[in-house]
N, C-alpha and C positions, 0 to 999 in steps of 0.2 A: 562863485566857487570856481576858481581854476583847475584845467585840464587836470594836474597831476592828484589833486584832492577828488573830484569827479571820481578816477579811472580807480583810487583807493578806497572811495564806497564802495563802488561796481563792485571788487573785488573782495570787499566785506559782505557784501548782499548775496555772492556768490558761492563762499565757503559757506555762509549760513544755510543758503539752502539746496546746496548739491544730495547731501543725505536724503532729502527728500522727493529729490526727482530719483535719484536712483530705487530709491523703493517704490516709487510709482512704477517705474519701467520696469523692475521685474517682477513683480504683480502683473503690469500688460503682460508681459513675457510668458509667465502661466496659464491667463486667463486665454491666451491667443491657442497656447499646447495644446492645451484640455479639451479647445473645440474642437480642433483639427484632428485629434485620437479620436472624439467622438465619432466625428463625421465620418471616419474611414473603419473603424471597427463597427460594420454591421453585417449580417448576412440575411441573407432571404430562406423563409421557412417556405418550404415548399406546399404546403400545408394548411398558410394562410397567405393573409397579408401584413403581417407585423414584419416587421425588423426586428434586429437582434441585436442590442449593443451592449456589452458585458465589460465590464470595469477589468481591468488589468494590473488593478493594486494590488499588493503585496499583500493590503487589511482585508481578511480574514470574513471580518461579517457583512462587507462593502460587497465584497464578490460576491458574497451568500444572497445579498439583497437584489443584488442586478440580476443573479440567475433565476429568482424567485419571482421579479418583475417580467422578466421575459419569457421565463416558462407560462405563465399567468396568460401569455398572448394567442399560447399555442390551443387548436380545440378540444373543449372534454377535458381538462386536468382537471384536476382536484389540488385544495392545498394539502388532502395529506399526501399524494402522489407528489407533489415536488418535495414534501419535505422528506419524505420516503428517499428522494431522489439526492441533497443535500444532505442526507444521513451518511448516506454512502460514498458523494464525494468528499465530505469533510475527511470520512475516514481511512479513504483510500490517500490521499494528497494532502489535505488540510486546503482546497481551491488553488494550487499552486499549478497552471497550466503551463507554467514551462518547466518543469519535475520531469527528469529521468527517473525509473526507480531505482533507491539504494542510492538515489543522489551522485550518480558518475554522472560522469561529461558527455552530453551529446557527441555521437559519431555518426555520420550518415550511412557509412558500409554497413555499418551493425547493424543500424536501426530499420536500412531497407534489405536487410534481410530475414523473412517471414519464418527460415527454421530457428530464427535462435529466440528462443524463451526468458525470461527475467529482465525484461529491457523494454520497461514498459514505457507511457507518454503521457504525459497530459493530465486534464483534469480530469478524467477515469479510465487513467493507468492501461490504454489500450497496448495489447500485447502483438507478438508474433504478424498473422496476417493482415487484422485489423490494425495493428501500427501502421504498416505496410500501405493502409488502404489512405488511414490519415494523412500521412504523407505527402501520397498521391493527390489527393483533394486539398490540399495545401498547394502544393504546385500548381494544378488546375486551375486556383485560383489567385495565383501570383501573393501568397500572402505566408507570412510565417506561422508554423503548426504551431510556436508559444502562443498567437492570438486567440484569445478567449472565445470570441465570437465566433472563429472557423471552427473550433472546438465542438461549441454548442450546436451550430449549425449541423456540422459533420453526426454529431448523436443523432440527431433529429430526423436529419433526412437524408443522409449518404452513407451509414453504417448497414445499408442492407438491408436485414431480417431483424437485425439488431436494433434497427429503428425502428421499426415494428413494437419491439418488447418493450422499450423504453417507455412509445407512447401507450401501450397498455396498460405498463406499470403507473404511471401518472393520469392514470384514471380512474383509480383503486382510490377507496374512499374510505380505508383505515390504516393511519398510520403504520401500524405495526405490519400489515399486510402488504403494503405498500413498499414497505423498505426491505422487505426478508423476499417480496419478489423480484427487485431490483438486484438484489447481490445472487439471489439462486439461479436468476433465470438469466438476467441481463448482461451484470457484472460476472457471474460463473466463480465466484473466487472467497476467498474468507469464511468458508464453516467454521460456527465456532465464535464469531464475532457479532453474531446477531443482535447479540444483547446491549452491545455497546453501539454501535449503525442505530438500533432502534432508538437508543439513550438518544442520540447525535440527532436525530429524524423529527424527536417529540421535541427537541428544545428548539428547532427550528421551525415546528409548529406550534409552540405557544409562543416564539416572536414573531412569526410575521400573518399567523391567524386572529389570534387573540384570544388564543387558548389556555386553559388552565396550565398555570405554570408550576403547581405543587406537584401534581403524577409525575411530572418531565425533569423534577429534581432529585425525585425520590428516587426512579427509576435509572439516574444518571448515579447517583449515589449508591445503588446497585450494583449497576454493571462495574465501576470503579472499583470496590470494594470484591468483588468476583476476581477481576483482573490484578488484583495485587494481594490475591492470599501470601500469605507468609513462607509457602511452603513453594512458591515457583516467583519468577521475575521477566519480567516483560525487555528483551535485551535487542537492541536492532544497530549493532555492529556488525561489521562484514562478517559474510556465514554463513549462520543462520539465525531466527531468531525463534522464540516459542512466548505465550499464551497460554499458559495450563494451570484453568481453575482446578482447585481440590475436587476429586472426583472424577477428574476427565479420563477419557479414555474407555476401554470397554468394559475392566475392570477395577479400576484401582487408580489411586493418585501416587506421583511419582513420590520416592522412598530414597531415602540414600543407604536404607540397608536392603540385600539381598534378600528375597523373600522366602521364607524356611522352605516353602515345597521347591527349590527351585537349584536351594544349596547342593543338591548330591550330584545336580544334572551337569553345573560348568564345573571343567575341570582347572581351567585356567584363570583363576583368579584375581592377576597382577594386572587392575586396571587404572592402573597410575605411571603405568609405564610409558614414556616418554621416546621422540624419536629426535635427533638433533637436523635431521635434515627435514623436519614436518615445517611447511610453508604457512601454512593455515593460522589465522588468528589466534591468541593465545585464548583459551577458556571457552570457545565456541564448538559448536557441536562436529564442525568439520574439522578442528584441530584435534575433537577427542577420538572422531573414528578414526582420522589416518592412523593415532598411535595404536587403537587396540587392535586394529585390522593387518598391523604389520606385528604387535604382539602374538596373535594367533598365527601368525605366517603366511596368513592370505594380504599380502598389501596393495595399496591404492596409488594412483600417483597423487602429488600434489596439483593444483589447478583445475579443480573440477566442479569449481563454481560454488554457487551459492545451493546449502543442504539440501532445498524442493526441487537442483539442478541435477542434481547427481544422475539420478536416475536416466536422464536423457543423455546428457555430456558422458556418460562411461560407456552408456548402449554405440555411441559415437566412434567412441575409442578402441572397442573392440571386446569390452568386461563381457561377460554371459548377465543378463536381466532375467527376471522371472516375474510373477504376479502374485507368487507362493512365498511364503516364509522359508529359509533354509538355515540351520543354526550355522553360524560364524559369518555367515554375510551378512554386508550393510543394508538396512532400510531406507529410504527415501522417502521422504513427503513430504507431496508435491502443494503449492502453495497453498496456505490455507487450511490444507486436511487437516485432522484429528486435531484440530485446536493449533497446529503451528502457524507461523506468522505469513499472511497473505502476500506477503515481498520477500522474504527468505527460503520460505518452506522449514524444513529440519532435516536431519538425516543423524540414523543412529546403529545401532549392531543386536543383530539376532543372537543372545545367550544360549536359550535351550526351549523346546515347547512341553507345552504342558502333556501331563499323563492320558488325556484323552486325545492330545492333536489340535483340540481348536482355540488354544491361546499359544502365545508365546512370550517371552522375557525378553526387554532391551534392556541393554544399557547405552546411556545417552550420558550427554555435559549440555551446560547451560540452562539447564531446566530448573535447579536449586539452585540457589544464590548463584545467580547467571554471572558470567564471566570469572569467576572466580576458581572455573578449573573443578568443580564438582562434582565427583559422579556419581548418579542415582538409576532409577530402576523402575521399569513399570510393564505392567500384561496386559497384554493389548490381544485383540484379534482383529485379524484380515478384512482389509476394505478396503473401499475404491480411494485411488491417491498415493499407494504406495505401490516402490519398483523398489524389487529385493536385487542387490547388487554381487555378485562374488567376485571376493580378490583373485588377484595372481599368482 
């Protein structure tokens, strides 16, 4: 065989099999990545001797798995205490540890500053000075707060007091108990969501216990069906957003008519009135008070955040706050409360109180057919979470 025949196998044998070294190599390529994430996302519990390596994928029951493997190390859990624990961050983030909430853009001024509220972090949505503290402990450790494992670590044994509750919480030996004291006591946030956290709790303990998986469907089929009555809509555009099963509230589920005892009390009626200079989302609870709030003549400005912010942001600004109900001023609530959305809050307007004083009438948007500009009406009474606002 002469050279120039030779050099044109070569050159056959090499087209032939280049495809297949390239997919060797980046197969090596991955298999090399994976170790070296591994090897560098760990932390030390203070608590034991385990490591901590927590997956950093996007998939959903990947992270559910490795948090469950590693909770599993620490001493004293329970499986229902981690799933108790997985209820809650599925439902706070969906496992997404590099989540701002309301999905903005990481800022560092914002985020290391401990007065400003709704700008939460992480796989459990740490707020104000506990952001503040993650952070820190971030730094401390030369690693980025996205990383899962500084995350967990940071729960476990650098949150303080807070770490404290957590492992208490993950030693509770009923699901249900478990996960409703993770959010009251730990997490502090979402009244009103238990049903669904708990739903979220039992299906992560019939996959990784090997528990009955009929209660945790039924129960999920439940809460579902709770969270999408027909008569409210679960809405999480900039805002605010609400959660209001039929029923909720102290007495009454939201209406889109006036309620007869209530009709002789407002005199101003026109709650469809509109403002051209209102900044606010269309259809959302903050685009409906700025219009009725400058209807009435008492008005708000624009940029006052998101509806469970109002309350702080206008105290800020200079508005008068109270803890009372006052008819023509805004309410506020704060996240989580009366059934609003644990990343929004709500915010609405004081109509008129009732003939003895101890209820009162809103009117709100977004609560009925959310986003669509709808206004309804509901009696509520006084409780902790709300900041009664007066316009200017």
């Amino acid at each position: 065989m002469n050279g120039r025949l030779k050099k044109k196998v070569r050159n056959r044998i090499l087209l032939l099999i280049a495809p297949y070294l390239m997919t060797f190599l980046l197969v090596f390529i991955v298999i090399i990545g994976i170790f070296f994430q591994s090897s560098q996302n760990t932390c030390d519990n203070t608590t034991s001797t385990a490591n901590f390596q927590v997956a950093t994928s996007a998939n959903r029951e990947a992270v559910a798995k490795s948090l469950h493997d590693n909770l599993k190390k620490a001493s004293g859990v329970t499986e229902a205490g981690i799933a108790g624990y997985l209820g809650n961050t599925e439902h706070e983030n969906g496992f997404d540890s590099g989540v701002v909430q309301s999905h903005l853009p990481f800022k560092e001024s914002t985020a290391m500053d401990g007065s400003v509220s709704g700008y939460a972090l992480g796989l459990n949505q740490w707020d104000n000075t506990r952001r503040v503290d993650l952070l820190n402990f971030a730094k401390s450790q030369n690693k980025d707060w996205k990383d899962a494992s500084l995350q967990l670590d940071f729960a476990l044994n650098h949150d303080g007091t807070n770490s404290d509750l957590l492992k208490q919480g993950l030693k509770i030996n009923n699901v249900e108990e478990a996960t409703e004291f993770l959010r009251a006591k730990w997490e502090r946030g979402g009244a009103g969501t238990q049903a669904e956290r708990q739903a979220k709790a039992k299906s992560w303990y019939s996959k990784f216990s090997g528990g009955s998986s009929d209660t945790t469907t039924s129960t999920l089929k439940s809460a579902t069906d709770n969270s999408t009555n027909q008569t409210q809509a679960t809405q999480t555009s900039s805002g605010c957003a609400t959660d209001l099963a039929q029923g909720m509230g102290s007495s009454g589920a939201p209406v889109t008519e006036m309620p007869a005892q209530y009709k002789g009390k407002v005199k101003n009626t026109n709650f469809t009135a509109t403002s051209p200079d209102n900044t606010y989302p269309f259809g959302q609870c903050t685009w409906y008070t700025y219009n009725r709030m400058k209807a009435l003549g008492t008005p708000v400005e624009n940029y006052l955040g998101n509806g469970g912010d109002w309350g702080t942001n206008a105290k800020a600004k200079g508005y008068q706050t109270d803890n009372k109900p006052h008819v023509g001023w805004a309410v506020s609530f704060a996240h989580g409360s009366f059934q609003s959305d644990p990343t929004y809050g709500h915010i609405a307007v004081v109509e008129a109180m009732s003939d003895d004083g101890s209820k009162f009438l809103i009117s709100e948007c977004n609560v009925v057919n959310g986003g669509s500009g709808t206004v309804s009406f509901r009696e509520l009474t006084n409780g902790a979470g709300m900041v009664y606002i007066k316009g200017k």
